[in-house]
ROPA-344541 format. One record per atom (N, C-alpha, C): residue number from 1; atom name; x, y, z. Coordinates in steps of 0.2 Angstrom, whole numbers. Example, Ala and Ser with C-alpha at 12.3 -4.5 7.8 and 13.67 -1.06 7.14 Angstrom:
! residues 2
n | atom | xx | yy | zz
1 | N | 66 | -28 | 39
1 | CA | 62 | -22 | 39
1 | C | 66 | -16 | 39
2 | N | 64 | -11 | 35
2 | CA | 68 | -5 | 36
2 | C | 64 | 0 | 39
//
This chain:
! residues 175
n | atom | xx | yy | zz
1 | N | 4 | -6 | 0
1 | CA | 0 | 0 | 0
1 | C | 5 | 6 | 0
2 | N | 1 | 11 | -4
2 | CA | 6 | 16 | -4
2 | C | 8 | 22 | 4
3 | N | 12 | 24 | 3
3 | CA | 13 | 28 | 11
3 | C | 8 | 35 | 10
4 | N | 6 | 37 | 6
4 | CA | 0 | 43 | 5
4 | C | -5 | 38 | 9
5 | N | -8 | 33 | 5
5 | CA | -13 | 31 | 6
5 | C | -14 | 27 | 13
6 | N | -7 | 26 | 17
6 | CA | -9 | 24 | 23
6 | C | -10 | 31 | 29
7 | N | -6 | 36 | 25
7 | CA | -6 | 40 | 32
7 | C | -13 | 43 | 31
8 | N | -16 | 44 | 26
8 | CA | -25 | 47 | 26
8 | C | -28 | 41 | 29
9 | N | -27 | 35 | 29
9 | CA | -31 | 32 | 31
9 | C | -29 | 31 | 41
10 | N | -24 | 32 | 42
10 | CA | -22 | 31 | 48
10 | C | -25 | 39 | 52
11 | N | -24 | 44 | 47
11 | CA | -28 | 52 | 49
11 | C | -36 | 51 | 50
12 | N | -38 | 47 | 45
12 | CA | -44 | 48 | 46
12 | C | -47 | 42 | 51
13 | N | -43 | 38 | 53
13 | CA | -45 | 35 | 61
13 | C | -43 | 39 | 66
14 | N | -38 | 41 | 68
14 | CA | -37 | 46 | 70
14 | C | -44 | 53 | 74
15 | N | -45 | 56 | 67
15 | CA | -49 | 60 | 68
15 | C | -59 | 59 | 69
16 | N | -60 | 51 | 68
16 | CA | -66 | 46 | 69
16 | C | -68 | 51 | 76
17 | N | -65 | 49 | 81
17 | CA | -68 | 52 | 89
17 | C | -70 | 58 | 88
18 | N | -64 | 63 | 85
18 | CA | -66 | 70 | 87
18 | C | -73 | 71 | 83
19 | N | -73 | 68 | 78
19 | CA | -80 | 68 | 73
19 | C | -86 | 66 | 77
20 | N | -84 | 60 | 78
20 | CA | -92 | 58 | 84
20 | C | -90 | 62 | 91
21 | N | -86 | 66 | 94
21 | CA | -88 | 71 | 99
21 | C | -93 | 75 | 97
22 | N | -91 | 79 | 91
22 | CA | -94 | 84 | 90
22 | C | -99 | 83 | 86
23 | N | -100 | 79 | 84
23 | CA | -110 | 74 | 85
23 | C | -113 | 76 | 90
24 | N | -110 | 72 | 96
24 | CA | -113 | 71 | 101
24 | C | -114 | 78 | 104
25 | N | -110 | 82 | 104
25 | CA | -111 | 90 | 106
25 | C | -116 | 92 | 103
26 | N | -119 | 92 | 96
26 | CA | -124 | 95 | 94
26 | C | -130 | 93 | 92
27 | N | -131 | 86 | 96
27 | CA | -137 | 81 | 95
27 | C | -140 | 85 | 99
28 | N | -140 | 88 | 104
28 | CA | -145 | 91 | 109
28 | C | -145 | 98 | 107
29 | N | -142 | 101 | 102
29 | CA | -146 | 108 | 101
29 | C | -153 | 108 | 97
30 | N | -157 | 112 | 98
30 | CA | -164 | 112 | 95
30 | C | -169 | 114 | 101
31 | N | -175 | 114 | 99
31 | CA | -180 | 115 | 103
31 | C | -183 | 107 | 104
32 | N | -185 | 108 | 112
32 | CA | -186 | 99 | 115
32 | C | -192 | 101 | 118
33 | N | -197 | 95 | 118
33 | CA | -203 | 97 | 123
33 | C | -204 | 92 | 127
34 | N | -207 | 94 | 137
34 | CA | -208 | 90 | 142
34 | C | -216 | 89 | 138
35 | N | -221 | 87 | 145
35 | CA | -227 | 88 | 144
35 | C | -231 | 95 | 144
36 | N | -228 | 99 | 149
36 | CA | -230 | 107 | 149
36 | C | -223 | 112 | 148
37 | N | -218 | 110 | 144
37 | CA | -216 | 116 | 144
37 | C | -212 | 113 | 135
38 | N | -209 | 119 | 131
38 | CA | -206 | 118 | 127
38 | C | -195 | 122 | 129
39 | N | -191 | 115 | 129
39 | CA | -184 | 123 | 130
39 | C | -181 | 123 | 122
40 | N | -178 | 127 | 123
40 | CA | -173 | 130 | 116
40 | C | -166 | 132 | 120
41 | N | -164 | 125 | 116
41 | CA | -156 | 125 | 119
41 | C | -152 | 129 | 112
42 | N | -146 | 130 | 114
42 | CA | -141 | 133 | 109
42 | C | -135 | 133 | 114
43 | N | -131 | 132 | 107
43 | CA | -122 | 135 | 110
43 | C | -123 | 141 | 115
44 | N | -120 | 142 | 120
44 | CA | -119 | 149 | 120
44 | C | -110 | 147 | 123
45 | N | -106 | 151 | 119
45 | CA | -101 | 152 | 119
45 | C | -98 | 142 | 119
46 | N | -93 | 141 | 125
46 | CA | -93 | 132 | 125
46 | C | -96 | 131 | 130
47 | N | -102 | 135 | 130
47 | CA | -106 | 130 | 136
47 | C | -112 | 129 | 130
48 | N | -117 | 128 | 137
48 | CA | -124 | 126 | 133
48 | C | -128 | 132 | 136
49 | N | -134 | 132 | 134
49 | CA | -141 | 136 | 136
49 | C | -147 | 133 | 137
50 | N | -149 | 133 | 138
50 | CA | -157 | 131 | 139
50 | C | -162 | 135 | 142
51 | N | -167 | 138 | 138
51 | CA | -171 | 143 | 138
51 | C | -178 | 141 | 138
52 | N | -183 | 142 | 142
52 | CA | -188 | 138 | 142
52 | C | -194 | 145 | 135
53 | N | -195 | 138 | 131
53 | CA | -198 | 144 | 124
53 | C | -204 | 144 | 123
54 | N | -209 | 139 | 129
54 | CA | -217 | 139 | 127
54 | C | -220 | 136 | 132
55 | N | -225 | 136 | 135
55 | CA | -228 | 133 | 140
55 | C | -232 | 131 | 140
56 | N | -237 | 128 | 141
56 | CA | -245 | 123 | 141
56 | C | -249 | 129 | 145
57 | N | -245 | 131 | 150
57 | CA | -248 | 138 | 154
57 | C | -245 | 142 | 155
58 | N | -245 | 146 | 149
58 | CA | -239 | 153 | 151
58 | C | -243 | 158 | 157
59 | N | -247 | 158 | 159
59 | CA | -250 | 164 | 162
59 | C | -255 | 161 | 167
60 | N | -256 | 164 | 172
60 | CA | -257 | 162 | 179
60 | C | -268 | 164 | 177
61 | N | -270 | 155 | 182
61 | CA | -276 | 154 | 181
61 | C | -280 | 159 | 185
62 | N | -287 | 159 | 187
62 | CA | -290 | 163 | 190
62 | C | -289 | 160 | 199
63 | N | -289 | 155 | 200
63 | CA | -288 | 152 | 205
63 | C | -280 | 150 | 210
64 | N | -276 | 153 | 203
64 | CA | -267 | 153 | 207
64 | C | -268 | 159 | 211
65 | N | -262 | 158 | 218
65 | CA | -263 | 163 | 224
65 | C | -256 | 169 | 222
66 | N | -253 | 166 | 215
66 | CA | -247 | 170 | 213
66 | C | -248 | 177 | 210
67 | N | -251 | 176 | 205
67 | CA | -252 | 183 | 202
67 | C | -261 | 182 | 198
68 | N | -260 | 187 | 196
68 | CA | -268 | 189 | 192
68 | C | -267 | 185 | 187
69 | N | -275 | 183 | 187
69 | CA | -278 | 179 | 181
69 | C | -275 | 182 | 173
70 | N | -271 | 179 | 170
70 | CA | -270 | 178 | 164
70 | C | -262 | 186 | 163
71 | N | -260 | 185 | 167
71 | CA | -252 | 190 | 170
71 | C | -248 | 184 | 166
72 | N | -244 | 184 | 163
72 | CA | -238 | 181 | 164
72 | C | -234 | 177 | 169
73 | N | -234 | 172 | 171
73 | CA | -231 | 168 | 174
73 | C | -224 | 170 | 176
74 | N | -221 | 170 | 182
74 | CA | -215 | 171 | 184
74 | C | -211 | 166 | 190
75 | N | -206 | 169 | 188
75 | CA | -202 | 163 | 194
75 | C | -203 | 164 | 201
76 | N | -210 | 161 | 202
76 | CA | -211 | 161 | 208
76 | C | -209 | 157 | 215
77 | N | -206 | 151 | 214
77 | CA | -202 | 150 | 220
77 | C | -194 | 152 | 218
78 | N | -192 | 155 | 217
78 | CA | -184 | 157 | 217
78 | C | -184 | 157 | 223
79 | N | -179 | 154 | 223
79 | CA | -176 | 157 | 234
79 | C | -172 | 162 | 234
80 | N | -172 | 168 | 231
80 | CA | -170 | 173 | 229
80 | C | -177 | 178 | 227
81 | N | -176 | 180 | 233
81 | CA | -185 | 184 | 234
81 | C | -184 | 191 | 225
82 | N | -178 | 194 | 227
82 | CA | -175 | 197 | 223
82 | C | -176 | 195 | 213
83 | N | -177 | 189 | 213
83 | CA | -178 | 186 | 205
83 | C | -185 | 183 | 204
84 | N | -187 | 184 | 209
84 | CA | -195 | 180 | 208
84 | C | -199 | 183 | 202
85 | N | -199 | 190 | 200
85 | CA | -204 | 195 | 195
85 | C | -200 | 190 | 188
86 | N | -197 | 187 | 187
86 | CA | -194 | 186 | 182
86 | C | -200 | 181 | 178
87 | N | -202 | 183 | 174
87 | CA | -206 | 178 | 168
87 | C | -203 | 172 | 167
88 | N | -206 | 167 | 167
88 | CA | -204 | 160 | 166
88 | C | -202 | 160 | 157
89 | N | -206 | 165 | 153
89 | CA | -204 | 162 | 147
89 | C | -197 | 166 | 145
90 | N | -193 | 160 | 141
90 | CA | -186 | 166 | 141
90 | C | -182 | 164 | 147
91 | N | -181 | 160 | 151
91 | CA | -177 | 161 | 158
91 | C | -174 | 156 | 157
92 | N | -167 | 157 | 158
92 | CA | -161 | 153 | 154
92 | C | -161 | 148 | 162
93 | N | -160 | 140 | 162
93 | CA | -162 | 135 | 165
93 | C | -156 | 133 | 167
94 | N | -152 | 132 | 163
94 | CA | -143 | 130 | 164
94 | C | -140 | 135 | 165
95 | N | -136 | 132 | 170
95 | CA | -126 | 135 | 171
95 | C | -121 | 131 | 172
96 | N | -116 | 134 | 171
96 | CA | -107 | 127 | 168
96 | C | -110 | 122 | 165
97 | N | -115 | 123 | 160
97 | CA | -115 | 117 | 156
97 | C | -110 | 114 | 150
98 | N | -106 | 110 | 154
98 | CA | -100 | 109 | 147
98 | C | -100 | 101 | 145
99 | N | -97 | 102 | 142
99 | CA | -98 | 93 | 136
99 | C | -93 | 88 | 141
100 | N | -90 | 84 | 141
100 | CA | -86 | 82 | 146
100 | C | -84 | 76 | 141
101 | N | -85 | 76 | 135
101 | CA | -82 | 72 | 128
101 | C | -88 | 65 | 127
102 | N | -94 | 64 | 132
102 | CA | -99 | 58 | 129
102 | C | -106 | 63 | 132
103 | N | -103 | 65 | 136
103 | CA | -112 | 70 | 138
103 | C | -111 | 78 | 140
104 | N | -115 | 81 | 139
104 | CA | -117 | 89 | 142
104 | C | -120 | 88 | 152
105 | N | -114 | 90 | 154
105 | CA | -114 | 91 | 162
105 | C | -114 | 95 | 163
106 | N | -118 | 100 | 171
106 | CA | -120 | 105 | 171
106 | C | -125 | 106 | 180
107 | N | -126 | 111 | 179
107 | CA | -133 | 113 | 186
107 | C | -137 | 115 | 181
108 | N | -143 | 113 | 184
108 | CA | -151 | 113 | 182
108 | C | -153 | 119 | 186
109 | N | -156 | 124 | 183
109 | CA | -162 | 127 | 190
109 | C | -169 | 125 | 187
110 | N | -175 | 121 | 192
110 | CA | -181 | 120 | 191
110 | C | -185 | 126 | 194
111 | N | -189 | 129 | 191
111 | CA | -192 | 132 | 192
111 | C | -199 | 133 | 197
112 | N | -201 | 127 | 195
112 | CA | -206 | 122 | 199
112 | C | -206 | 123 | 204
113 | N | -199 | 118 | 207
113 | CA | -198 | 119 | 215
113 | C | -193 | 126 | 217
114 | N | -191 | 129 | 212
114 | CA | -186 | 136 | 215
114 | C | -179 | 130 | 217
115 | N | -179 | 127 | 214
115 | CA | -170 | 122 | 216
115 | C | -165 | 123 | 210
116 | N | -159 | 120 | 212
116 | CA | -155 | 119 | 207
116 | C | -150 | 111 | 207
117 | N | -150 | 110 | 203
117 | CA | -147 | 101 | 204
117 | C | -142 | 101 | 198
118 | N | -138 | 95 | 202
118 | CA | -132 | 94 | 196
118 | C | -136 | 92 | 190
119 | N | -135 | 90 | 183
119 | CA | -137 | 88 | 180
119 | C | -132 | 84 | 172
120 | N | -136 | 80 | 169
120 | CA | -131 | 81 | 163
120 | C | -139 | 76 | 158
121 | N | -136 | 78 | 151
121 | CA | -143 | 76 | 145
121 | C | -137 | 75 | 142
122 | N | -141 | 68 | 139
122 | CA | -139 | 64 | 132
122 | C | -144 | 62 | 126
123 | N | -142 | 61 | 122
123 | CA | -148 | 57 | 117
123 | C | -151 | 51 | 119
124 | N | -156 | 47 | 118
124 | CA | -157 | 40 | 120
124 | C | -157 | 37 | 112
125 | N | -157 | 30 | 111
125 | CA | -160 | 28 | 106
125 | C | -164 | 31 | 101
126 | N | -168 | 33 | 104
126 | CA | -175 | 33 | 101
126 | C | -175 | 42 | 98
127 | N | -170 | 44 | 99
127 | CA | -168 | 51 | 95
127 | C | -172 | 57 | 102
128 | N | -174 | 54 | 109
128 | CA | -177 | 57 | 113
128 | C | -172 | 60 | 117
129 | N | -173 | 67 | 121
129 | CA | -168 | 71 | 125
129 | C | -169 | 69 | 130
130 | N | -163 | 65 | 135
130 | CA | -164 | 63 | 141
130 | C | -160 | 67 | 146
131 | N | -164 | 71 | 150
131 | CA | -160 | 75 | 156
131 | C | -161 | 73 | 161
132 | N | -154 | 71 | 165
132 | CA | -156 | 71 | 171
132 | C | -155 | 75 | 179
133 | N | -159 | 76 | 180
133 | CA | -153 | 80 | 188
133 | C | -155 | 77 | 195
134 | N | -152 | 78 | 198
134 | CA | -149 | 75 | 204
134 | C | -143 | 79 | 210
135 | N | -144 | 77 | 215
135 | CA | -142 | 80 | 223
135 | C | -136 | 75 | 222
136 | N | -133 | 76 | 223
136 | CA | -125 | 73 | 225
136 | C | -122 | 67 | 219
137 | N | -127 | 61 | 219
137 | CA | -125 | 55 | 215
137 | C | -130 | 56 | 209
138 | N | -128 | 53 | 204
138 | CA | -136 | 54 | 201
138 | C | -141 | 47 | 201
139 | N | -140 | 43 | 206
139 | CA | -144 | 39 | 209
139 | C | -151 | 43 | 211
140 | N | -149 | 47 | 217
140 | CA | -154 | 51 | 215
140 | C | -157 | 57 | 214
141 | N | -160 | 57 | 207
141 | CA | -163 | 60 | 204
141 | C | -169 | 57 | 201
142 | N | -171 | 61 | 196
142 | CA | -174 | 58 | 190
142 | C | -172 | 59 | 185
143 | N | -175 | 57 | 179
143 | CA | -175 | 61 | 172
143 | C | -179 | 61 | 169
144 | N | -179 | 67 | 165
144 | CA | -185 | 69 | 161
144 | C | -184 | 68 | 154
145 | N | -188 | 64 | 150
145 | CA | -189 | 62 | 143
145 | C | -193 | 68 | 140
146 | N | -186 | 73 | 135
146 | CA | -191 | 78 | 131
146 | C | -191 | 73 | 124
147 | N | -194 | 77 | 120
147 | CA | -196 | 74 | 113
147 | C | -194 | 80 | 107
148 | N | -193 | 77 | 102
148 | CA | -191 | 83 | 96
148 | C | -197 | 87 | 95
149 | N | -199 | 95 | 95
149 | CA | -202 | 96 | 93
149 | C | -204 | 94 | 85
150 | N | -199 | 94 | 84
150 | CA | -203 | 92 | 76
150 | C | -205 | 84 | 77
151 | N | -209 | 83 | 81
151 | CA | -212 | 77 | 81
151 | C | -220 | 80 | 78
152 | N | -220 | 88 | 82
152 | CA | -225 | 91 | 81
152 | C | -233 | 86 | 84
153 | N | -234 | 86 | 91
153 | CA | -239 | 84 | 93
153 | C | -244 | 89 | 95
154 | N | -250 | 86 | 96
154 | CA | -256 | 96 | 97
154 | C | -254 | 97 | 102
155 | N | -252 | 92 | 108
155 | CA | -247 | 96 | 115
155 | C | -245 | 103 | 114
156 | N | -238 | 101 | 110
156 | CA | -233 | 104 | 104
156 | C | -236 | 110 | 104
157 | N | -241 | 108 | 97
157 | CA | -244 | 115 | 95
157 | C | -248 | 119 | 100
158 | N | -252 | 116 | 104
158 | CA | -256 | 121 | 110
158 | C | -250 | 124 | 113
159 | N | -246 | 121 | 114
159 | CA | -238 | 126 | 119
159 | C | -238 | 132 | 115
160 | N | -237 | 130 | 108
160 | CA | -234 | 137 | 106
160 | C | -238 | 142 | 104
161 | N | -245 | 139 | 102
161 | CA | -252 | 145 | 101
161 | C | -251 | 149 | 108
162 | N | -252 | 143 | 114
162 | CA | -252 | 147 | 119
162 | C | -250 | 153 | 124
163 | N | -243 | 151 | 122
163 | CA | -235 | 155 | 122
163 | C | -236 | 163 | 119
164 | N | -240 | 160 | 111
164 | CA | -239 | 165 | 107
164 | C | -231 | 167 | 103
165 | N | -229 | 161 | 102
165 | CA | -223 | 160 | 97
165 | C | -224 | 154 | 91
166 | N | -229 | 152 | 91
166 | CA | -231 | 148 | 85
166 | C | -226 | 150 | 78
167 | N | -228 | 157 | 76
167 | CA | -223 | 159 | 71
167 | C | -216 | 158 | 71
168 | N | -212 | 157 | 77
168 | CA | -206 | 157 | 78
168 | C | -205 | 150 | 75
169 | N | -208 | 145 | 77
169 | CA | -207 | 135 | 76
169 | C | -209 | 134 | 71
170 | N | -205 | 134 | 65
170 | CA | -207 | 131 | 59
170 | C | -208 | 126 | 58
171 | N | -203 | 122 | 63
171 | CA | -201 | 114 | 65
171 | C | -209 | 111 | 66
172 | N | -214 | 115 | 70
172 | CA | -220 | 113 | 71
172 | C | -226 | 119 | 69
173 | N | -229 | 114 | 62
173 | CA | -234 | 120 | 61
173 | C | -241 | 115 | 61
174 | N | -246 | 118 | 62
174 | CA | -253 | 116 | 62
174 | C | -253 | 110 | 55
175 | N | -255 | 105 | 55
175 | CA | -256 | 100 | 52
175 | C | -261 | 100 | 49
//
């Protein structure tokens, strides 16, 4: 075999990992949907983002003790009295989230409970986002199974009427 033709090939094994790393780093950007919310991840710088982009109930019922009927929804348990006004849509969820060369590790803040837990997301099989966060080990935690928005389910779509960003999600349009 020729000596060109072995060191391209011996480069091109070589270079096989860093290629499937940087798959694996951008398998999780896009919009992902729970059952009631939608996030919008992106690079941001070499970390990650995650931004929550549509919600099942973006706006507070007649009978929540939080805020006025059909107000905007806010982070209302933050344990930081001082950030609670802050509108759930748009509020970045991650910090230190970096790749660590097979997954995206990081802190999660839930807004739910006003907590923050370690965390790290991967792909599963089935091309679903799998997050998990967790106190100390990740034994325990949970993990939440999102789904590609472009799966586009009316879930999906009520989030984003409801949100009022439909137009933004091309990935999901009315069927």
């Amino acid at each position: 075999m020729p000596l060109f033709r072995q060191v391209s090939i011996a480069s091109a094994l070589l270079l096989l990992p860093l290629a499937a790393s940087a798959d694996a780093r951008d398998q999780v950007v896009g919009r992902w949907a729970t059952a009631t919310s939608i996030l919008d991840i992106s690079h941001s710088g070499g970390a990650l983002s995650a931004r929550v982009f549509a919600m099942l109930e973006p706006t507070y019922n007649p009978d929540e003790e939080f805020g006025p009927a059909g107000a905007a929804r806010r982070d209302d348990n933050n344990p930081n009295e001082s950030l609670r006004g802050r509108p759930l849509q748009n509020l970045e969820l991650l910090s230190d989230y970096t790749f660590n060369g097979k997954r995206w590790e990081g802190k999660l803040y839930d807004p739910e409970s006003g907590n923050t837990y370690s965390s790290r997301m991967e792909l599963d099989r089935d091309g679903n986002l799998k997050m998990r966060g967790f106190i100390g080990i990740s034994l325990l935690g949970r993990t939440e199974v999102l789904q590609p928005l472009s799966q586009c389910t009316e879930t999906m779509q009520q989030m984003l009427q409801n949100s009022n960003v439909a137009e933004q999600a091309p990935e999901c349009r009315k069927r």
